[in-house]
N, C-alpha and C positions, 0 to 999 in steps of 0.2 A: 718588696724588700728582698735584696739577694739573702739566700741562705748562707752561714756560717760555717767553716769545716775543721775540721781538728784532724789530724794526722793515724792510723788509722790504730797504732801502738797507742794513745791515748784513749783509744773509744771501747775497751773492754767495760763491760757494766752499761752501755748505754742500748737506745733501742732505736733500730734500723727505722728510718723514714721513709722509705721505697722500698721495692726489692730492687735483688739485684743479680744480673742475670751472668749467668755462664753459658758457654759454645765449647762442645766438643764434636770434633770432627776425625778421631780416629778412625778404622774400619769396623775396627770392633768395640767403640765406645763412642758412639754419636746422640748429642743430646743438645737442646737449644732450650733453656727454660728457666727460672726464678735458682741458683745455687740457696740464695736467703730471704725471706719475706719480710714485706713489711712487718713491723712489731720484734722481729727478732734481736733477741737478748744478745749483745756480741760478748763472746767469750773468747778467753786467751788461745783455748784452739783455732777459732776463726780466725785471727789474725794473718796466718801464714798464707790460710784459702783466698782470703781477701786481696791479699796481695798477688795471688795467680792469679787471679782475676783483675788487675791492674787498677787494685783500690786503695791508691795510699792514703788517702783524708777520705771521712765520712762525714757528711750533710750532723748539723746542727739543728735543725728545723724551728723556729719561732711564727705562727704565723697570726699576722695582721685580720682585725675583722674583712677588712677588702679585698682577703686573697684566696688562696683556693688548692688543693693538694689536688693532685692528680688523680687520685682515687677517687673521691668525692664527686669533681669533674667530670670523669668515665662516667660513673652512675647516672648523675643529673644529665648530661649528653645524649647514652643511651634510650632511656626515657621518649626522649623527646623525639629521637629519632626514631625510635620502634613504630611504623603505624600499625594498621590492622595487619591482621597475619603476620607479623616480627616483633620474637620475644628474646631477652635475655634473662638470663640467671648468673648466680654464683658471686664469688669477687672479683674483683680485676685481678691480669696477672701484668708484672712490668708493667702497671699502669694500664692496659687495655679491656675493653668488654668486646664480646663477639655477640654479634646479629644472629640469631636464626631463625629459620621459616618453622613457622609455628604448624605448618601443615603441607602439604602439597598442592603445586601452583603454578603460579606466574611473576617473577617478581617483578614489581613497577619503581623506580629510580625516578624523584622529581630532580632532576638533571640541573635545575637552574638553581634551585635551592641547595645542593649539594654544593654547587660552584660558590655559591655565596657562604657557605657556611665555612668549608678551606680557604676562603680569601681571606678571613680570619688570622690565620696565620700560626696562631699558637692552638689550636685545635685541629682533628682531622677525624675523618670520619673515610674509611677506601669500602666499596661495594662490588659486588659482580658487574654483569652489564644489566643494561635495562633490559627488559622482555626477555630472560633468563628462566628458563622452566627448570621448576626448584622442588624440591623433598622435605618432606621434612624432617625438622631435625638439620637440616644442609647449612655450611654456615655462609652468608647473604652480604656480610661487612661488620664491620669495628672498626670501634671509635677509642680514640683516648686524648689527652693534654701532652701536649708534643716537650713542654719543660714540665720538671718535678712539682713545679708552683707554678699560678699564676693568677692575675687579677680577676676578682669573680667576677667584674662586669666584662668582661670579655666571655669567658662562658655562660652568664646571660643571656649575652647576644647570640653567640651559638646556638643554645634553646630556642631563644626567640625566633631564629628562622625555621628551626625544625619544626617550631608547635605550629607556625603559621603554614606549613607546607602540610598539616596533616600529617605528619611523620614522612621523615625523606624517604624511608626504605617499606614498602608495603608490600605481601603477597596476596593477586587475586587470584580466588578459587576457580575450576574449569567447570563450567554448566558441562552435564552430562547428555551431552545431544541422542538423538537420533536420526541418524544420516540414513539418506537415501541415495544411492551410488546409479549413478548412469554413465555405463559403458560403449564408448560413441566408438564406431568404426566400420567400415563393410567386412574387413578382413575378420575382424572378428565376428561379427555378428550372421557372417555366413560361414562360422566351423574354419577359415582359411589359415588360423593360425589362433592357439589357444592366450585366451585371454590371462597375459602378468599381472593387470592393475586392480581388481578385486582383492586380492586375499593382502597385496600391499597394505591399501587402502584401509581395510578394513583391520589392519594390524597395527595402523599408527593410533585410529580411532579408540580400538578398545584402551590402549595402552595412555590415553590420555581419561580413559573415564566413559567413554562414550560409546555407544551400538549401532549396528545397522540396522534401520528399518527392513529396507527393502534393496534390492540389486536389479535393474534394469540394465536390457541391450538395445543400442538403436544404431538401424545405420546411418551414413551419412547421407542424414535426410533430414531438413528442417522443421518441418511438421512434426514426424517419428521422434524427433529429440523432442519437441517440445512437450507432446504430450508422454513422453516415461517420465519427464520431469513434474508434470503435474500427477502422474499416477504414481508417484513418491509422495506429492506434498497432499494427496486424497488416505494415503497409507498410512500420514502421521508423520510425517518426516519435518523435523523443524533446522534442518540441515541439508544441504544440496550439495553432492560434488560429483563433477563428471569428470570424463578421462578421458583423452586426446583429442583430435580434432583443432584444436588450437593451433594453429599454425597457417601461414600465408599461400599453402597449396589450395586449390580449387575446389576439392573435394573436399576439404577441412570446416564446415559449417557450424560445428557445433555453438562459437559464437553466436551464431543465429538462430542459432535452436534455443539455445538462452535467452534470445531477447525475446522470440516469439512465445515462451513462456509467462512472459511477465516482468521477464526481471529488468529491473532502473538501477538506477547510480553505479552503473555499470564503469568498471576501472580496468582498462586491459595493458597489461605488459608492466613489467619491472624492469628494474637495475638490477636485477641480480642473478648468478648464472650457478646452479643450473635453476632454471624457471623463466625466464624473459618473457612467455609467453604467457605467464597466469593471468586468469580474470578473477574480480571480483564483483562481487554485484549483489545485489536482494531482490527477492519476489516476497511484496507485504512486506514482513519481519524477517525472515526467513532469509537466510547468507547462504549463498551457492557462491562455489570455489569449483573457478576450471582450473585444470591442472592439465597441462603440456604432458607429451610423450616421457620427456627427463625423467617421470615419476616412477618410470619403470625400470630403468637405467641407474639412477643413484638413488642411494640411502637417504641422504639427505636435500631437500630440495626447498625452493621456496617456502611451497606448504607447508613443512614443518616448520617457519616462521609466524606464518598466517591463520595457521591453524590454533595455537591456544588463544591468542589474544581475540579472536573471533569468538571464540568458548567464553573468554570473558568479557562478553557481549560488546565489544569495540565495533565500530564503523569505520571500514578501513576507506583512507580516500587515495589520492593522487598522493599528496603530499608524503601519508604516511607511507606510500609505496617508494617516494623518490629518495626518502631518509636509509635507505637500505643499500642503495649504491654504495656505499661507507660501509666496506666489509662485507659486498655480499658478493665477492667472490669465491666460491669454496676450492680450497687446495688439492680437493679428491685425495685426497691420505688415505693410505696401506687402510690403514687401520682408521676407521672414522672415530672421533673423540668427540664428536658432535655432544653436550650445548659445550662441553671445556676446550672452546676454540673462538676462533676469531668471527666465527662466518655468523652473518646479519648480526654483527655488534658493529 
């Protein structure tokens, strides 16, 4: 049932059924947020506010057992869409509740569920991107009922796809590895030029939670790689990553030092630049990441894609390499704003 409205000179002594929001955009007085709350008492000074804010009738509100205020809505919404790791608090504001990461992470977006859920049409639910490494406390998405009213079997059915998705919006935690870094090169490995990709490497790792076992040199020799790689995974290492080598030059073996290690389900090359060149792959359990030359050239690379969702024990395949083409060009910007950008979303 549509709601009622009375003019807004008639509505002193009555109480606000929404809020209702003011925009200032002066230089020196910018503000976007509720001027009146739900519940509030309108009085004959309000009057005048209300009308700067282009409110000449104010809602009547009656509601049906089959219908549903938008407050209420946000709540039950929320809820359902919080999985593990995303919580909310507080009341709604304008009708909205915000998502946040209950800890620090990886947030996970079931994609199809989310789509089904805004098909909806009178609900909405907007998130970051999927595989978004998050803070906590960061806020993740929010939800609210896009009219002031509406039919509760329709946010129902909003729930209902949330609670069957496991909650659409979840953060997974980063295992705390211990990486074993092998540094594949002649140039380096014979003093000819001082090794960049150590103190890199081992700068992205801590900063995700994780340690170096161990740091190995090998030239470009297939044997010599294979076994620093298993004198990483004899040291404790439940983590592999080597550095250069990768690449279609003659001398570049380290592929093969990979595989003569052990390692299967081996995945080499991406769609996305910089990295084209990474591999993926496991010895046992155990996930080694080649990482191309780029890793020492830019900030941001592949690997900083690959790298938490591996943490949160994923098996990367072909597929989920090829999904990456879509955004995984990086702009190389002045100023890197890496995850608050486009690259691998």
């Amino acid at each position: 049932m549509s709601p009622k409205t009375i003019p807004v000179e008639q509505a002193v002594g009555m109480v606000l059924p929404h809020d209702i929001t003011e925009i200032r955009t002066s230089p020196d007085d910018s503000f976007k947020g509720p001027a009146f709350r739900k519940g509030h008492i309108i009085r004959t000074e309000d009057v005048e506010h209300l009308k700067r804010l282009g409110k000449e009738h104010i809602y009547i509100l009656t509601l049906n057992d089959d219908e549903i205020h938008e407050n209420e809505a946000a709540r039950l919404m929320a809820d359902a869409l919080a999985g593990s790791g995303v919580v909310w608090s507080g009341r709604p504001a304008e009708g909205k509740l915000a998502l946040l990461a209950e800890y620090d992470g990886l947030l996970k977006i079931n994609i199809q569920a989310l789509f089904d859920f805004n098909m909806l049409g009178e609900v909405m639910c907007a998130t970051l991107h999927d595989n978004t490494p998050v803070k906590k406390g960061e806020h993740v998405g929010a939800t609210r009922l896009i009219p002031l009213t509406s039919m509760r079997q329709t946010v129902d059915e909003a729930v209902g796809i949330a609670d069957a998705a496991g909650g659409i919006l979840q953060v997974h935690t980063l295992r705390k590895a211990r990486a074993g870094l092998v540094i594949t090169g002649n140039e380096v490995f014979h003093g000819r030029i001082t090794d960049k990709f150590e103190p890199v490497l081992r700068d992205k790792l801590i900063k995700l939670g994780s340690s170096v076992t161990k740091v190995c040199f090998a030239p470009d020799d297939v044997e010599l790689i294979a076994a620093e790689i298993t004198s990483c995974l004899e040291a404790g290492a439940d983590l592999i990553v080597t550095s250069g080598g990768m690449s279609v030059d003659p001398d570049d073996v380290t592929r093969a030092g990979i595989r003569a290690a052990g390692a299967t389900d081996i995945v080499y090359g991406t769609p996305v630049l910089p990295g084209a060149m990474f591999l993926y792959g496991k010895i046992g359990e155990v996930p080694v990441l080649g990482l191309p030359a780029c890793g020492m050239f830019h900030r941001i690379t592949v690997f900083d894609l690959i790298l938490p969702r591996v943490l949160c024990g994923e098996t990367i395949t072909r597929e989920d390499l090829a999904r990456l083409g879509h955004g995984g060009l990086c702009r190389n910007c002045k100023k890197c704003q890496y995850p608050v950008c486009g690259f691998g979303k």
